[in-house]
C-alpha positions as CSV (number, residue, x, y, z in Angstrom):
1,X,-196.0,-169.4,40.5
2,X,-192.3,-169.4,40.8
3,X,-190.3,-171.9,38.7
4,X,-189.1,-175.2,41.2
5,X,-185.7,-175.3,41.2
6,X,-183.7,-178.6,40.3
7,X,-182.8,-180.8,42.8
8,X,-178.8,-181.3,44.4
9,X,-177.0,-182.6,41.6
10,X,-178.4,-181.1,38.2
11,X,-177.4,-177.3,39.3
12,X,-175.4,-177.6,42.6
13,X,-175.3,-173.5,42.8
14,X,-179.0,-173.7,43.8
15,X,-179.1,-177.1,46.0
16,X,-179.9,-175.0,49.0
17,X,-182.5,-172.7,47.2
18,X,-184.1,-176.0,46.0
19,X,-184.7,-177.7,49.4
20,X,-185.9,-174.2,50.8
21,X,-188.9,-173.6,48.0
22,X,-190.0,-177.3,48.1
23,X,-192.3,-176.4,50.7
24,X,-193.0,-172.7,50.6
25,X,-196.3,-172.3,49.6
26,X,-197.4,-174.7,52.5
27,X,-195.6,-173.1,55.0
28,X,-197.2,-169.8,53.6
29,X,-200.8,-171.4,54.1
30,X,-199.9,-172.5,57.4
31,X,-198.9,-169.4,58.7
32,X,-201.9,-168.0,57.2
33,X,-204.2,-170.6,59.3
34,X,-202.1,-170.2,62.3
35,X,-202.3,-166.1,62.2
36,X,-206.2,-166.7,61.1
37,X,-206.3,-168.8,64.6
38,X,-205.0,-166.4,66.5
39,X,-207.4,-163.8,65.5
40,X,-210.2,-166.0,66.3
41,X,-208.8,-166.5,69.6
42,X,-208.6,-163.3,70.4
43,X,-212.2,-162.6,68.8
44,X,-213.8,-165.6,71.1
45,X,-211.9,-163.5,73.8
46,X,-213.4,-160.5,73.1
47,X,-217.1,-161.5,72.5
48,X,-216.7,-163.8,75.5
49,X,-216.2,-160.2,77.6
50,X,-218.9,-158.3,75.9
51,X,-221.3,-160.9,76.8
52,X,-220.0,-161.3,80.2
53,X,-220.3,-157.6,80.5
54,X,-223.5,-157.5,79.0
55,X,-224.6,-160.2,81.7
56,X,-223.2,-158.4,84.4
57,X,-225.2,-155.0,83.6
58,X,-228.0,-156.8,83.4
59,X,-227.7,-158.5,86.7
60,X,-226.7,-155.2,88.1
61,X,-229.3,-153.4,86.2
62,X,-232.3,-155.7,87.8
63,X,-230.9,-155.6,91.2
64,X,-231.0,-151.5,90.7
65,X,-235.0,-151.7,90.2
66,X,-235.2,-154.4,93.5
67,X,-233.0,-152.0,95.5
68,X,-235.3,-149.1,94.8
69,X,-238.5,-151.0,95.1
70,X,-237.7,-152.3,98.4
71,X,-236.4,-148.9,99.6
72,X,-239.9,-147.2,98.7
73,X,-241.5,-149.5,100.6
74,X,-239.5,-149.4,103.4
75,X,-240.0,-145.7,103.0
76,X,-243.6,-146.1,103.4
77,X,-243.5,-148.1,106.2
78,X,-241.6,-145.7,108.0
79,X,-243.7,-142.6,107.3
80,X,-246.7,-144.9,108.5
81,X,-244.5,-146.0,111.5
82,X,-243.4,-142.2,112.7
83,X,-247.4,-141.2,111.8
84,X,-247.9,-143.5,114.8
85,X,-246.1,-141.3,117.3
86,X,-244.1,-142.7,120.8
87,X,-246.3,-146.1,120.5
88,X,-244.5,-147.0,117.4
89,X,-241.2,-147.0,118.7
90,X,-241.0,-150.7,119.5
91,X,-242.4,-151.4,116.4
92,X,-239.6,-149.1,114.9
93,X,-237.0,-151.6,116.7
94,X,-238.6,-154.3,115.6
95,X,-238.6,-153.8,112.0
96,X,-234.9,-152.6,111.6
97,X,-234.0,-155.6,113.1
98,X,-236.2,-157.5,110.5
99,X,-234.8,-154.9,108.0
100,X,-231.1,-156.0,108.4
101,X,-231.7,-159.9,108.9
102,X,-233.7,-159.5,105.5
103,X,-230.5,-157.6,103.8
104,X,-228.1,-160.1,105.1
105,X,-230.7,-162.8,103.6
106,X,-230.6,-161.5,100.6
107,X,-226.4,-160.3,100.2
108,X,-225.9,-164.1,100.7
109,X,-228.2,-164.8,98.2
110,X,-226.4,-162.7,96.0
111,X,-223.1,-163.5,97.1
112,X,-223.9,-167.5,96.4
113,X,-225.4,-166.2,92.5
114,X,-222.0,-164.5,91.8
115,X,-220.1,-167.3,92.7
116,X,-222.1,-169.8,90.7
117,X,-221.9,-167.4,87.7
118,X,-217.9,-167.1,88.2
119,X,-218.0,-171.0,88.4
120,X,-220.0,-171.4,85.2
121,X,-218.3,-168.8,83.1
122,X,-215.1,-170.8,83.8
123,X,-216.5,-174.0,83.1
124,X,-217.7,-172.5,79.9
125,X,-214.0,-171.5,78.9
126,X,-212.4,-174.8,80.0
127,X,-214.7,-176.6,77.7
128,X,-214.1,-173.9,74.9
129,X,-210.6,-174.5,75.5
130,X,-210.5,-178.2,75.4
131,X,-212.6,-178.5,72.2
132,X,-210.5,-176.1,70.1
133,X,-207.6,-178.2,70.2
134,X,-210.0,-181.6,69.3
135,X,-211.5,-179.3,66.3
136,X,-207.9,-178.2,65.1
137,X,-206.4,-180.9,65.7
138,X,-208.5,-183.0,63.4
139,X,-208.5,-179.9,60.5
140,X,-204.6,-180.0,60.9
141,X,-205.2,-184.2,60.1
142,X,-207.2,-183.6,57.9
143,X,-205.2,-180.9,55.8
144,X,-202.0,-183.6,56.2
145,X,-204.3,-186.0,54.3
146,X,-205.3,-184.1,51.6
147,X,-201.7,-183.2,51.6
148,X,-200.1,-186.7,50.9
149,X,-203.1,-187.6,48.9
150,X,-202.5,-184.5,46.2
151,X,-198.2,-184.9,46.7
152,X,-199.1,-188.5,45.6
153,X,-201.6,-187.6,42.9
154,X,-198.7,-185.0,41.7
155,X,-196.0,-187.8,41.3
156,X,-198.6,-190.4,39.7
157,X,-199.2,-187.6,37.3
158,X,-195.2,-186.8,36.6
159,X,-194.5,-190.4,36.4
160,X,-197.8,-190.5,34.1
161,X,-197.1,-187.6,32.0
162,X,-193.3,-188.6,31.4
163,X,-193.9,-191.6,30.2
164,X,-196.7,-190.5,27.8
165,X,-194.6,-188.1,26.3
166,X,-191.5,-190.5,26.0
167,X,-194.0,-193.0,24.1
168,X,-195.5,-190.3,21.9
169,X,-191.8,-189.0,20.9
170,X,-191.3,-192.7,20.1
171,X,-194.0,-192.9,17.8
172,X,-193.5,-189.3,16.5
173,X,-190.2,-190.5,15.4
174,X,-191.8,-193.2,13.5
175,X,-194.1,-191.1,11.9
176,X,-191.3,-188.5,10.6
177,X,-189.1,-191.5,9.6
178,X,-191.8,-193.1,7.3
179,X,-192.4,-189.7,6.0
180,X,-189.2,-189.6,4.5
181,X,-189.8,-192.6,2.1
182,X,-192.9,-190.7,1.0
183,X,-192.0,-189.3,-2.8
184,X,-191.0,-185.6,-2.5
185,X,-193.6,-183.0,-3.3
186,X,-191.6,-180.3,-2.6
187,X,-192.9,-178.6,-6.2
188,X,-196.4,-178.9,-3.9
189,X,-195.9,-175.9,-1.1
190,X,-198.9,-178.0,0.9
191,X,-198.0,-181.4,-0.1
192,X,-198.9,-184.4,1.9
193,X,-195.2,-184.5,2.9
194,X,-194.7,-181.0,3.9
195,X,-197.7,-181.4,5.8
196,X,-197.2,-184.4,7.4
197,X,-193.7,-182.6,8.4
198,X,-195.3,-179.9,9.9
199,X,-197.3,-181.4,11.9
200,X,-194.7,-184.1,13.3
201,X,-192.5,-180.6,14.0
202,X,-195.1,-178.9,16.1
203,X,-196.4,-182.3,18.3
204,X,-192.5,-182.4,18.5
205,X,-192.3,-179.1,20.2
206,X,-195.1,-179.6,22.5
207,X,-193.9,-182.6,23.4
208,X,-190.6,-181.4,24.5
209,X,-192.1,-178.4,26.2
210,X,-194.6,-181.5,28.6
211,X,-190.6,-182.9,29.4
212,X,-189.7,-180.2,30.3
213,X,-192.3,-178.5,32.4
214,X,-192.4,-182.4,34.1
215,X,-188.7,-181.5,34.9
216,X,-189.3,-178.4,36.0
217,X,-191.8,-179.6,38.6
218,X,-189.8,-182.1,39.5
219,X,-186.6,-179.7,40.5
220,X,-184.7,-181.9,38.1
221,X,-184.2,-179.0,34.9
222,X,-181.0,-179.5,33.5
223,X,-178.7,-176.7,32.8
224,X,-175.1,-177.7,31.6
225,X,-172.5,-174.9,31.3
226,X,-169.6,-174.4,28.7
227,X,-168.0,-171.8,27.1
228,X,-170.1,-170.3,24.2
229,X,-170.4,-167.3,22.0
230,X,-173.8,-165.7,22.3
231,X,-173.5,-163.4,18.8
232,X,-173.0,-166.8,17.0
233,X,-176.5,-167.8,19.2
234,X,-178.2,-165.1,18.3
235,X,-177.2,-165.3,14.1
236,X,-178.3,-168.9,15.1
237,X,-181.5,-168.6,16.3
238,X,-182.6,-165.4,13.7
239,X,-181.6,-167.6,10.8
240,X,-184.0,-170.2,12.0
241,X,-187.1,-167.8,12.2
242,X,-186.1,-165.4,9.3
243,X,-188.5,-167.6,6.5
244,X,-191.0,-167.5,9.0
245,X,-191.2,-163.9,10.0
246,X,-191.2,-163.1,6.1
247,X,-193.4,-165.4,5.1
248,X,-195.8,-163.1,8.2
249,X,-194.6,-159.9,6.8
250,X,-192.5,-159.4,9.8
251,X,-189.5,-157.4,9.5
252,X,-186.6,-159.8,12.3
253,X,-183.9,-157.8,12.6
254,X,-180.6,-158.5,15.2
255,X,-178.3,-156.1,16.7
256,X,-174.9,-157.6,18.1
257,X,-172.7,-154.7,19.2
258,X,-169.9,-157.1,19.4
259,X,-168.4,-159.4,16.9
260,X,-167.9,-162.2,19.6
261,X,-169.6,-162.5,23.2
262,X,-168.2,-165.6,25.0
263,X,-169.4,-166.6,27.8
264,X,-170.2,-169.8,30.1
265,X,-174.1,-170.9,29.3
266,X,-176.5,-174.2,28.3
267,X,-176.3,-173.3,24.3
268,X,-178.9,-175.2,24.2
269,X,-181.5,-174.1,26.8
270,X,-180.8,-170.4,25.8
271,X,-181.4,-171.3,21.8
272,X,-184.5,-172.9,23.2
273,X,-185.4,-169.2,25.1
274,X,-184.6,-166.9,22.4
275,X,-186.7,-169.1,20.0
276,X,-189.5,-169.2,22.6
277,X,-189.2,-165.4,22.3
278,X,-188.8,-164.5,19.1
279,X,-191.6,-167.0,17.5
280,X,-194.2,-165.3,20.3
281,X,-193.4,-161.8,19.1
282,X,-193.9,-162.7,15.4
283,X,-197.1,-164.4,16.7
284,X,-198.0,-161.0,18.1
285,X,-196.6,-159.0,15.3
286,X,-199.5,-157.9,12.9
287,X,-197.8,-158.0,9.2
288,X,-195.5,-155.0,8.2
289,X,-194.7,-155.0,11.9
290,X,-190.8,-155.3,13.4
291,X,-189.4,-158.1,15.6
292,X,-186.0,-156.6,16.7
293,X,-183.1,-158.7,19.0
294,X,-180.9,-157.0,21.1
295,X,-178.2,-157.7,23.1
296,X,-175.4,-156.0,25.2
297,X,-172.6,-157.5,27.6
298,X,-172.4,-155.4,31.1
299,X,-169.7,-155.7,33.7
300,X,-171.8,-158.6,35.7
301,X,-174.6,-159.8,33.5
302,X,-175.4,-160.0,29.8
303,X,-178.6,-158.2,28.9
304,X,-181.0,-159.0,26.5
305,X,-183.8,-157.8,24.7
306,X,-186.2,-158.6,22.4
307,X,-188.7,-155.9,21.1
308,X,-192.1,-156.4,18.8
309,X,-194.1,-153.8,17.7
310,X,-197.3,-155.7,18.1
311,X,-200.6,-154.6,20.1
312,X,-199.1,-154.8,23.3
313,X,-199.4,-156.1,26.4
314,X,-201.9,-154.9,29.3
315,X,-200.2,-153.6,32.6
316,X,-202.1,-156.3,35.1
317,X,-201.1,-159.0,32.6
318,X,-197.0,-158.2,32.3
319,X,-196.2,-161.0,35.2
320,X,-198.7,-163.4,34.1
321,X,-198.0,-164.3,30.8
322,X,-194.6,-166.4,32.6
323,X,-197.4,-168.7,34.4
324,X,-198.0,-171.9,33.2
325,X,-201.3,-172.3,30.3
326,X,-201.6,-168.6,30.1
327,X,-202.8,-167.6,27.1
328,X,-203.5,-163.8,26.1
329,X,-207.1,-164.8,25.0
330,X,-209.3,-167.7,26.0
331,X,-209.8,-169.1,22.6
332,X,-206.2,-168.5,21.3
333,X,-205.4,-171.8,20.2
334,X,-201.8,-170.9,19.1
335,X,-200.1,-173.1,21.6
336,X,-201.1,-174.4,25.0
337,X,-199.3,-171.5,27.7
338,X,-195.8,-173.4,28.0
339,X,-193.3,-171.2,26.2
340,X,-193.0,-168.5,28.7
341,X,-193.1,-170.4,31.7
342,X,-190.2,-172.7,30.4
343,X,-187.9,-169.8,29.4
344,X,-188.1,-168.4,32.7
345,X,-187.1,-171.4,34.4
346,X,-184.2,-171.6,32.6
347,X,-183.4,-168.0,33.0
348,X,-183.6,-168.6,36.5
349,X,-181.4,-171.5,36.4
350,X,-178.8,-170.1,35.1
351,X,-179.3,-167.6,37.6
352,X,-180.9,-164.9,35.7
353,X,-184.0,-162.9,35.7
354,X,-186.7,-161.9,33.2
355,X,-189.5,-159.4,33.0
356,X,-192.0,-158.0,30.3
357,X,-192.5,-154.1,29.4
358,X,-194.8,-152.8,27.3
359,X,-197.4,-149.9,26.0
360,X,-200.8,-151.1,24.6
361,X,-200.3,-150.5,20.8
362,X,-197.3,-149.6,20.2
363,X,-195.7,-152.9,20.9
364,X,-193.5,-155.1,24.2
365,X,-190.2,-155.9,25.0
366,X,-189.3,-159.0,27.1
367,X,-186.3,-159.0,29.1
368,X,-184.0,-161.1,30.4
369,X,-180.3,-160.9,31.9
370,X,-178.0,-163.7,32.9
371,X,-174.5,-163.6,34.9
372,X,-171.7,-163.4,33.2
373,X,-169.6,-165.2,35.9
């Protein structure tokens, strides 16, 4: 599932890109059905001649036997006719004039079957031609339907789901407010306080990961551009996670190979991807493992990488841990599949790309590289 792109106005680079994917999926499943048409078409084609050839052998096939039964007893006839010597010879006359009278009877007859089989077979395929287009005609209605009932459903849900999430921030913010008057435990490393901060942090986060995917599916993901320096992001974004990777046993290390990268980017959005990085490779980082944060400026594009050395990722699974609600295992209830997804939708949007690589056991790497102009 590609990332929808933000509608004209919140990244005007990819306004046309935007209108193109709305409906790209559909047109895919309607060239599907119309190709899947076609070859049943041609298949109603093709069994209609096999039966009508099937027919016609038959036909030709009992008319064979008739032929020969007639003509053995006319050739019996005969040899009794010419065992009759001279006195048979009117007779003779006779019967070959009865003979041909008979066959003319009986090529009309013929004649006025082959007709009436032309005539039905082509009744047959004008009604088999008029009722296809009644049959698809009411799917293609009925696909339509189902279409502006779930585009409907969709925005009920968007509207639903942003509104949620904008009430629950609200009272999240109440709850971490009220917190604070609570007296500080900080001697107590579990204390009610700590706890109650915790826990306000991570319904925070997965709030603002609902927002965004809402966004996302909405095409309105906004990406604001200004000139920043991506060592300073990167010594940003390490110091956040450094207590956390050693309180995991995780080595996080960082290597900058310049002092200063500046560049235009949403500071922001790409704090928000390197953290969705880095905290899923400590995740996956067993203890005395390394997390390790590269980064390099190229003549185009700014690369960057960030390696783990944890189990690994399987080869059929490296494109679909960026879906939405993936989760490596089915009772992994580490977070709800978001993360990924979101950071690369706003790799994309700043007109990047990002992949995964990875060997089972010794560890993954996830990619990503973003234009410098």
């Amino acid at each position: 599932m590609r990332c929808r792109q933000p509608r004209a106005g919140v990244l005007p680079i990819q306004r046309i890109e935007a209108a193109n994917e709305v409906n790209t999926e559909r047109e895919n499943t309607d060239e599907s059905l119309r190709t899947e048409r076609k070859k049943t078409d041609q298949a109603l084609v093709d069994r209609r001649a096999i039966v009508d050839d099937n027919a016609d052998q038959t036909v030709e096939h009992a008319r064979s036997i008739a032929d020969a039964v007639v003509a053995t007893a006319r050739d019996t006839a005969d040899e009794l006719l010419r065992a009759g010597g001279n006195d048979a010879v009117p007779g003779r006359t006779a019967l070959a004039e009865q003979r041909a009278a008979q066959d003319d009877v009986l090529q009309d007859a013929r004649d006025d079957a082959d007709e009436a089989l032309r005539e039905q077979r082509k009744e047959d395929a004008r009604v088999l031609a008029a009722l296809l287009p009644l049959e698809r005609e009411k799917t293609d209605r009925y696909l339509l339907t189902e279409r502006a009932r779930a585009d409907d459903a969709v925005a009920h849900r968007d509207d639903f789901l942003g509104i949620v999430t904008h009430d629950l921030r609200d009272l999240l913010s109440g709850i971490v407010a009220s917190a604070a008057l609570l007296p500080d435990d900080a001697s107590r490393p579990n204390g009610t306080k700590q706890r109650i901060q915790r826990y306000a942090a991570r319904m925070n986060r997965l709030i603002g990961d609902l927002l965004d995917v809402a966004s996302i599916e909405a095409g309105q993901l906004k990406v604001v551009h200004a000139v920043g320096d991506w060592s300073a992001l990167i010594e940003e974004v390490a110091a956040l996670f450094q207590s956390s990777a050693s309180a995991r046993g995780v080595t996080l290390e960082i290597a900058l190979p310049e002092r200063s990268l500046a560049m235009r980017f949403d500071h922001d959005r790409m704090l928000q991807v390197l953290a969705n990085l880095i905290a899923n490779s400590i995740k996956f980082t067993p203890s005395s493992g390394r997390v390790r944060v590269e980064v390099e400026r190229g003549t185009e594009e700014l690369r960057c990488a960030v390696h783990d050395t944890g189990s690994g990722i399987p080869a059929h699974m490296l494109e679909a841990i960026f879906q939405r609600f993936w989760q490596g295992r089915s009772n992994d209830r580490r977070g709800v599949g978001l993360g990924l997804y979101i950071t690369r939708c706003i790799v994309e949007a700043h007109g990047g790309r990002i992949w995964a690589e990875s060997s089972e056991g010794v560890g993954s790497t996830l990619r990503f590289t973003v234009p410098i102009a």
